[in-house]
C-alpha positions as CSV (number, residue, x, y, z in Angstrom):
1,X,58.5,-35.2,20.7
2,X,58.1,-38.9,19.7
3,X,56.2,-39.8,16.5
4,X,52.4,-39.1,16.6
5,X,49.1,-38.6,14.8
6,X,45.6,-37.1,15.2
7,X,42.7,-37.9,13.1
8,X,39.9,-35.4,13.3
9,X,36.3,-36.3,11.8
10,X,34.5,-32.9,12.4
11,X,30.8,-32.8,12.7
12,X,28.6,-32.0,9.2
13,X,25.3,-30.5,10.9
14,X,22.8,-30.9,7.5
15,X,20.1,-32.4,6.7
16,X,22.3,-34.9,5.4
17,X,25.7,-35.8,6.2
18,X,29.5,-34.7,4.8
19,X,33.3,-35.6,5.3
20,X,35.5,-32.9,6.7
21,X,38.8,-34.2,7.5
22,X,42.0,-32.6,9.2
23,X,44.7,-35.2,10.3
24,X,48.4,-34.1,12.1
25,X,51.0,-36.0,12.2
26,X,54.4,-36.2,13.3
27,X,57.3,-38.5,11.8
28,X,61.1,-38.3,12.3
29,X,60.9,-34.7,14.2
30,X,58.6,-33.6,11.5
31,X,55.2,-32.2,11.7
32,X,52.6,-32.9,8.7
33,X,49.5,-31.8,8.1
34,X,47.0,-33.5,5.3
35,X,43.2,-31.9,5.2
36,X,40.9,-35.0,3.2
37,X,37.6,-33.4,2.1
38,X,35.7,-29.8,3.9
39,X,32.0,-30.6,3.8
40,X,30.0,-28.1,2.4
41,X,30.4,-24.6,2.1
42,X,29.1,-23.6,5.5
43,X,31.7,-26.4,7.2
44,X,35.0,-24.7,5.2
45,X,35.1,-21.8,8.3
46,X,34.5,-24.5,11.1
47,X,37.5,-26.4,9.4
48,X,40.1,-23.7,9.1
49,X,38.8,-22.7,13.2
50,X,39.6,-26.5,13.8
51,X,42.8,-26.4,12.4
52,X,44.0,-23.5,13.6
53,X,42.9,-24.0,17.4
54,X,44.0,-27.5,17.5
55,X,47.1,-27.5,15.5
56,X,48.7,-24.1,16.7
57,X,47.9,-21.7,14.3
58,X,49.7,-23.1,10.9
59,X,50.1,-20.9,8.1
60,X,50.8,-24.0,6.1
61,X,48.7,-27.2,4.9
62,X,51.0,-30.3,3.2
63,X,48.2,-31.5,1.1
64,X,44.6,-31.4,1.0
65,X,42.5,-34.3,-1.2
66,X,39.1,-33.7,-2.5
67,X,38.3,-37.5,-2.7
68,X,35.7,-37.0,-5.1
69,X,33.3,-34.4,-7.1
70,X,30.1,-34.2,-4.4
71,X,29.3,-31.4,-2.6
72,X,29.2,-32.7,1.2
73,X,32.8,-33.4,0.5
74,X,34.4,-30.7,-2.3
75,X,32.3,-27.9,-1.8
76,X,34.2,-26.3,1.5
77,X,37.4,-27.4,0.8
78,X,37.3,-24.0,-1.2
79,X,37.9,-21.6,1.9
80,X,41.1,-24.2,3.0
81,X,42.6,-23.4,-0.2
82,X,41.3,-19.5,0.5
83,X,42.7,-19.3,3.9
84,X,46.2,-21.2,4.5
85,X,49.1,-21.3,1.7
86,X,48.8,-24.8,0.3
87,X,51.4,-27.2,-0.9
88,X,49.3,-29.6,-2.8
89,X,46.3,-30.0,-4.2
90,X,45.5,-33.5,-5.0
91,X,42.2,-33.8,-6.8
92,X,41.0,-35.5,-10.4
93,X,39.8,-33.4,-13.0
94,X,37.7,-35.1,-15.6
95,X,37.9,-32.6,-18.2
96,X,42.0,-32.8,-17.6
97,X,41.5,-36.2,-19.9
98,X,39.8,-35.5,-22.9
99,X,41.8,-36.7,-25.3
100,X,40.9,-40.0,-23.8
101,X,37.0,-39.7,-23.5
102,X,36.4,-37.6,-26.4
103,X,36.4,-41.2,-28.7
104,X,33.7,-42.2,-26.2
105,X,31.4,-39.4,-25.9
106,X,29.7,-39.7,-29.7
107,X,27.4,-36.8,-29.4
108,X,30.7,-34.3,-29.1
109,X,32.9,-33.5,-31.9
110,X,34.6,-29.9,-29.9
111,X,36.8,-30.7,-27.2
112,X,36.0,-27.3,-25.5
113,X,32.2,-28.0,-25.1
114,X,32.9,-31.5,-23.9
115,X,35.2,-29.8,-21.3
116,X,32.7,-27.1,-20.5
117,X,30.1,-29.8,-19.8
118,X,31.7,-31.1,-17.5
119,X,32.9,-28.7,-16.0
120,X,29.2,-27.5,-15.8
121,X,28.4,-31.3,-14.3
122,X,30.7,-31.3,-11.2
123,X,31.1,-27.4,-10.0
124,X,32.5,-28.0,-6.8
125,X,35.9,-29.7,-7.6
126,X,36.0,-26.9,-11.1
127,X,36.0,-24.1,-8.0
128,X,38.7,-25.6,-6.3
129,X,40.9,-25.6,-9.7
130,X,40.2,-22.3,-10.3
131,X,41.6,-21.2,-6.6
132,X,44.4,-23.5,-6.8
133,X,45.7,-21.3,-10.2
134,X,44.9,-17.9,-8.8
135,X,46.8,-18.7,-5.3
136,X,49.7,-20.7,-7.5
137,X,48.7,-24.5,-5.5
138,X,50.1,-27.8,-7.6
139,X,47.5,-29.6,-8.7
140,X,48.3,-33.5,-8.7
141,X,46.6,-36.6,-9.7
142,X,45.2,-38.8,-6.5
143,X,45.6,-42.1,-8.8
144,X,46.3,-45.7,-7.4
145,X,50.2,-45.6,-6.1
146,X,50.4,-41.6,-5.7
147,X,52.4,-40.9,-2.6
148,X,50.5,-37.9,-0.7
149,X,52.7,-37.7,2.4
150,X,52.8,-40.5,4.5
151,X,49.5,-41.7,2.5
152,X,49.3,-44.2,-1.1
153,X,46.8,-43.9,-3.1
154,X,45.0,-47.6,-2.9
155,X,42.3,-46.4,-5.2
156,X,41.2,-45.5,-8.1
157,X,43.3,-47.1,-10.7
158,X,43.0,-44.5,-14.1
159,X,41.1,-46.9,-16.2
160,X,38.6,-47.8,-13.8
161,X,37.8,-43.8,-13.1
162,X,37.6,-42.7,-16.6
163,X,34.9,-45.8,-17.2
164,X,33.4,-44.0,-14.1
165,X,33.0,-40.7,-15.9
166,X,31.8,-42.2,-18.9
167,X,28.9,-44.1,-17.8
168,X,28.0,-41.5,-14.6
169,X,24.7,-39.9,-14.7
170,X,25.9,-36.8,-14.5
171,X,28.3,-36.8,-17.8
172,X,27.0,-35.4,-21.2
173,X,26.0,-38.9,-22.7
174,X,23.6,-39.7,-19.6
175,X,21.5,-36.8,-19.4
176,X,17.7,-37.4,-18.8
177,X,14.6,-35.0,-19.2
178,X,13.6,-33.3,-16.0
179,X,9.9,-35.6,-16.7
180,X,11.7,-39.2,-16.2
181,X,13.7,-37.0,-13.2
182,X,10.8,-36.4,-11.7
183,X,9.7,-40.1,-11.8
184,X,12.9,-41.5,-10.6
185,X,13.4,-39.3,-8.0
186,X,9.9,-40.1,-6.7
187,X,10.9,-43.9,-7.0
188,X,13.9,-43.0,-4.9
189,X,11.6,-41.1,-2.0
190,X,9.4,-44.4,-2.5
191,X,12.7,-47.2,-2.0
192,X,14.1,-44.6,0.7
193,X,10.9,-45.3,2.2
194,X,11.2,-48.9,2.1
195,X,14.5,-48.8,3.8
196,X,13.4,-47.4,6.8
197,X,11.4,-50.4,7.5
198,X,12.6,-51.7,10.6
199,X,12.8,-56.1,11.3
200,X,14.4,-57.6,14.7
201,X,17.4,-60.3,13.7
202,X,19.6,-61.7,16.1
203,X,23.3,-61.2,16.2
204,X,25.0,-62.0,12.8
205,X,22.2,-61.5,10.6
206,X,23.0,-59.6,7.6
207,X,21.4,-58.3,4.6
208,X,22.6,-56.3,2.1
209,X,20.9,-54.4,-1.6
210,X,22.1,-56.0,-4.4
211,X,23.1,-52.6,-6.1
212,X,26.0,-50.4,-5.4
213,X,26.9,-47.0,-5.0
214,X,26.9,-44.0,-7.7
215,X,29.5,-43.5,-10.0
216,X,30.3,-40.6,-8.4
217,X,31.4,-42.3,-5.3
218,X,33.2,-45.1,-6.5
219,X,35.4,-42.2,-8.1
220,X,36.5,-41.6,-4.6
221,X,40.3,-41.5,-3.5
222,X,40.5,-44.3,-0.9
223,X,44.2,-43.8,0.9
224,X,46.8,-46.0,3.2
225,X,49.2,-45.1,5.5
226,X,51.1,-47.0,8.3
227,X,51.0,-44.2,11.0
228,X,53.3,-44.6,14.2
229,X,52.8,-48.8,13.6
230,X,48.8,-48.6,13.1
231,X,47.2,-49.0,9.8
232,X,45.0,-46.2,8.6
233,X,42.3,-46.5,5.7
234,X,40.4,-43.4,4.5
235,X,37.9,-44.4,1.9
236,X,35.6,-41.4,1.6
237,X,31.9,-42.7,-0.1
238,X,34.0,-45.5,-2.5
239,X,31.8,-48.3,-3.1
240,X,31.9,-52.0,-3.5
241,X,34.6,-51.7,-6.8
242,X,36.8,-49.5,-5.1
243,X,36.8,-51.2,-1.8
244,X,37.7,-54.3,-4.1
245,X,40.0,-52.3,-6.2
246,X,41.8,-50.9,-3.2
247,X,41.9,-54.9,-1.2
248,X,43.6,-56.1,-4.5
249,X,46.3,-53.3,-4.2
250,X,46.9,-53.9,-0.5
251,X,49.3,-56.7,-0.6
252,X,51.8,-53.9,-2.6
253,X,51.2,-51.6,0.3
254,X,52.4,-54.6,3.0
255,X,48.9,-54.7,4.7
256,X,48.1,-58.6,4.7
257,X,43.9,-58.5,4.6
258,X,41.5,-60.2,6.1
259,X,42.2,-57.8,9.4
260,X,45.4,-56.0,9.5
261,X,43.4,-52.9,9.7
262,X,43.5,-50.4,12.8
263,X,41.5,-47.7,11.5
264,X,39.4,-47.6,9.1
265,X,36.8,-45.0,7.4
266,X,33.0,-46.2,7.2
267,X,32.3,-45.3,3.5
268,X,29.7,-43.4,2.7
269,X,28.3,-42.1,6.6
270,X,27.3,-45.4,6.6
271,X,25.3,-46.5,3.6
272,X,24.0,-50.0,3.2
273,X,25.0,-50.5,-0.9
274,X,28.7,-49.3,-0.6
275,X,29.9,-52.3,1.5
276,X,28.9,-56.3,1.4
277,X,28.8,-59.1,3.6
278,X,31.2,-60.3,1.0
279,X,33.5,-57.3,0.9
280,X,34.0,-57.1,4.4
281,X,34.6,-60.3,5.2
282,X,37.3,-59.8,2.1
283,X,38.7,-56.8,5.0
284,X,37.9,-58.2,8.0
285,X,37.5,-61.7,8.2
286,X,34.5,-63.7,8.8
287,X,31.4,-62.6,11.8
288,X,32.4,-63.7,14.9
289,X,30.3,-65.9,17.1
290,X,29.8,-62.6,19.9
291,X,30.0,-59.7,20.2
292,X,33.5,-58.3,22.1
293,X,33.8,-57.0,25.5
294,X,34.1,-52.9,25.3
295,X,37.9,-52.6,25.2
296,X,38.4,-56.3,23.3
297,X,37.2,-54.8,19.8
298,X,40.1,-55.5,17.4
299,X,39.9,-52.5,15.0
300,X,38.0,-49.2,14.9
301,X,35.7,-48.1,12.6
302,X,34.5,-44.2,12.5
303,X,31.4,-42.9,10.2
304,X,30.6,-39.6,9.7
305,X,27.2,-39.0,10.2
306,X,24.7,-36.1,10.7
307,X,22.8,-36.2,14.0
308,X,20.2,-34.8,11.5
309,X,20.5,-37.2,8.7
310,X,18.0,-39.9,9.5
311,X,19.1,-42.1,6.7
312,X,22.8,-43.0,7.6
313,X,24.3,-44.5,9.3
314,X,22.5,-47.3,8.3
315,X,21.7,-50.0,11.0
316,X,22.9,-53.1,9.1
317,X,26.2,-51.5,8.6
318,X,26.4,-50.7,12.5
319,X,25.8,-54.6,12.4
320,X,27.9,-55.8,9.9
321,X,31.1,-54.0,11.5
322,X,30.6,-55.1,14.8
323,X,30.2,-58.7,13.6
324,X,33.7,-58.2,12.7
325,X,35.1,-56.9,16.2
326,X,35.0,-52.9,15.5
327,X,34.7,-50.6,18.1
328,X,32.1,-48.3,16.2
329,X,32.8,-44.7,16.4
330,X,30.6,-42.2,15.2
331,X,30.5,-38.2,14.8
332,X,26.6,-38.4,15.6
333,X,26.4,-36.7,19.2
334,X,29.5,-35.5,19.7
335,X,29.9,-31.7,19.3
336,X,32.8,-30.7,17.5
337,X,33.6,-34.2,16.1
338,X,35.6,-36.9,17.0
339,X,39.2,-37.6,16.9
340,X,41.5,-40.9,16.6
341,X,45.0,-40.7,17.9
342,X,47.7,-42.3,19.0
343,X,50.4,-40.6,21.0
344,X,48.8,-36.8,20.5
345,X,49.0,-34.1,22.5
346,X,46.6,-33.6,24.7
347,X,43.1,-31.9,23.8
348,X,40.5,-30.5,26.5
349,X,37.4,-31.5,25.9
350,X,37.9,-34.3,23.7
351,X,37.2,-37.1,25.7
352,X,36.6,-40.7,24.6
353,X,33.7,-41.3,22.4
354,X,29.8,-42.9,23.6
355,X,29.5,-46.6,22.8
356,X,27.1,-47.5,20.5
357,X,25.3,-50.4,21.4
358,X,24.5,-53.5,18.7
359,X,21.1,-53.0,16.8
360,X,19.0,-55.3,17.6
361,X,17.0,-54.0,14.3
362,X,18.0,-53.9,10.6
363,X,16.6,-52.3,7.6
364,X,14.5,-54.9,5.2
């Protein structure tokens, strides 16, 4: 069989949305398969059904990436690991560099309590080290220039993610009393609020928040790979610094930006402060005067998104990547998920996906 691959975005039915990843791929008679993220716990089983239905029963994963500490991305990852022989596990481990932050973290003087605290401050991706030991799974770095298969590493560099864990607000040195908790998560509910305040622009128009992501996001593992001739981004929930991060490393990897681009991974399901106007014109060039015909786009985006999870994708981003000629492609609606291919086998019942028409509305 010729050279192929399948990109599958399964659907994260929550409240609020997840990344559950499975990708196939076939290069020089050799089959490949690379699992980036499981949801949370409840996607893991839907995962391994995918897998196995869709890419004949293996017994046998290549690698599988947990891009970054959340839960709607780590936390099902764990029954992958549980239920197929593993060759790598490709994950960072805060507490795996503590020689390096313990000269940062003043309040700790005992490397082992600095280690359990963080341990303590991002469960999920502590599971998954724990399974990968008992079942005997490598554990590897995901750092900039890591090879993971047909896939480099564009992002994070290792200095950038340790300044991450440092000043997260989940690490020892930023822990707040449940009282101001209580206050800022109300002033969240109040902002989240705000957002969903609705204004008519014409096409173009384009505002984005001033802030960025968390911390925890911008740790993500953003990843390249040049897949049968088309150029593939995955960039999980990375923010505005990684996206940069990742844009400066490109030219290393051959992909010439502004464009260049065939597929590429809405960050964050979506969310208004992990991209800019300024960022993905750095990606994608400049807004076009119109919109393209259906069929003319010049790249294709795909988000995943809860149908239930009424605060992503956010409209301006549905905007702001259709300025720029993507065909926007969305797990919203579409049972089972969607899948991005070129060359694949066949699949019933995986059709193509609805078009989502331009909003003619952005968030304030």
């Amino acid at each position: 069989m010729a050279d192929f691959f399948e990109i599958d975005f399964l659907e994260v039915h929550t409240s609020k949305s997840g990344d559950a990843i499975s990708i196939r791929y076939e290069q020089g008679g050799e089959q490949y398969i690379h699992v980036v993220d499981g949801g949370y716990e409840a996607t893991g089983p839907k995962l391994v059904s995918h897998i196995n239905k869709h890419y004949d029963r293996p017994g046998f994963i290549d690698h599988v990436v947990a891009t970054h500490p959340d839960q709607d991305h780590a936390q099902g990852l764990a029954t992958i690991l549980e239920s197929f022989s593993v060759g790598t596990l490709w994950v960072l481990l805060p507490w795996n560099y503590i020689d390096h932050l313990m000269p940062r973290f003043e309040r700790y003087t005992n490397p082992e309590n600095l280690k359990n605290k963080l341990k303590k401050a991002y469960p999920y991706i502590a599971r998954l080290e724990e399974i990968a030991n008992e079942r005997g799974i490598e554990i590897r770095e995901p750092f900039q220039g890591a090879q993971i298969g047909a896939f480099t590493v564009m992002a994070p560099t290792p200095e950038r993610y340790l300044d991450l864990v440092v000043t997260s607000a989940k690490t020892p040195e930023h822990v707040v009393e449940d009282s101001f908790l209580g206050i800022a998560g109300q002033f969240l509910v109040e902002a989240a609020k705000r957002a969903k305040s609705l204004i008519r622009r014409g096409w173009g128009a384009e505002d984005f928040p001033s802030d960025g992501t968390s911390n925890e996001n911008e740790m993500s593992v953003v990843q390249f790979a040049r897949l049968c001739g088309k150029n593939i981004v995955l960039t999980a929930d990375t923010g505005r610094d990684g996206l940069a991060e990742a844009a400066d490393y490109a030219p290393y990897l051959g992909l010439s930006l502004p464009g260049g681009v065939d597929r590429f991974q809405v960050p964050h399901h979506g969310g208004r402060h992990n991209v800019s106007t300024e960022m993905l014109d750095r990606w994608f060039g400049p807004r076009l005067a119109s919109e393209p015909a259906q069929g003319q786009e010049t790249f294709t985006s795909v988000v995943s998104a809860a149908d239930e999870d009424e605060d992503h994708p956010r409209k301006v981003v549905v905007r702001a990547f259709k300025h720029r000629g993507a065909k926007w492609t969305t797990t919203e609606g579409e049972p089972g998920g969607v899948r991005t291919s070129h060359n694949a086998p066949p699949r019933e019942g995986w059709g193509p996906v609805k078009h989502v028409p331009y909003p003619d509305e952005m968030e304030e």
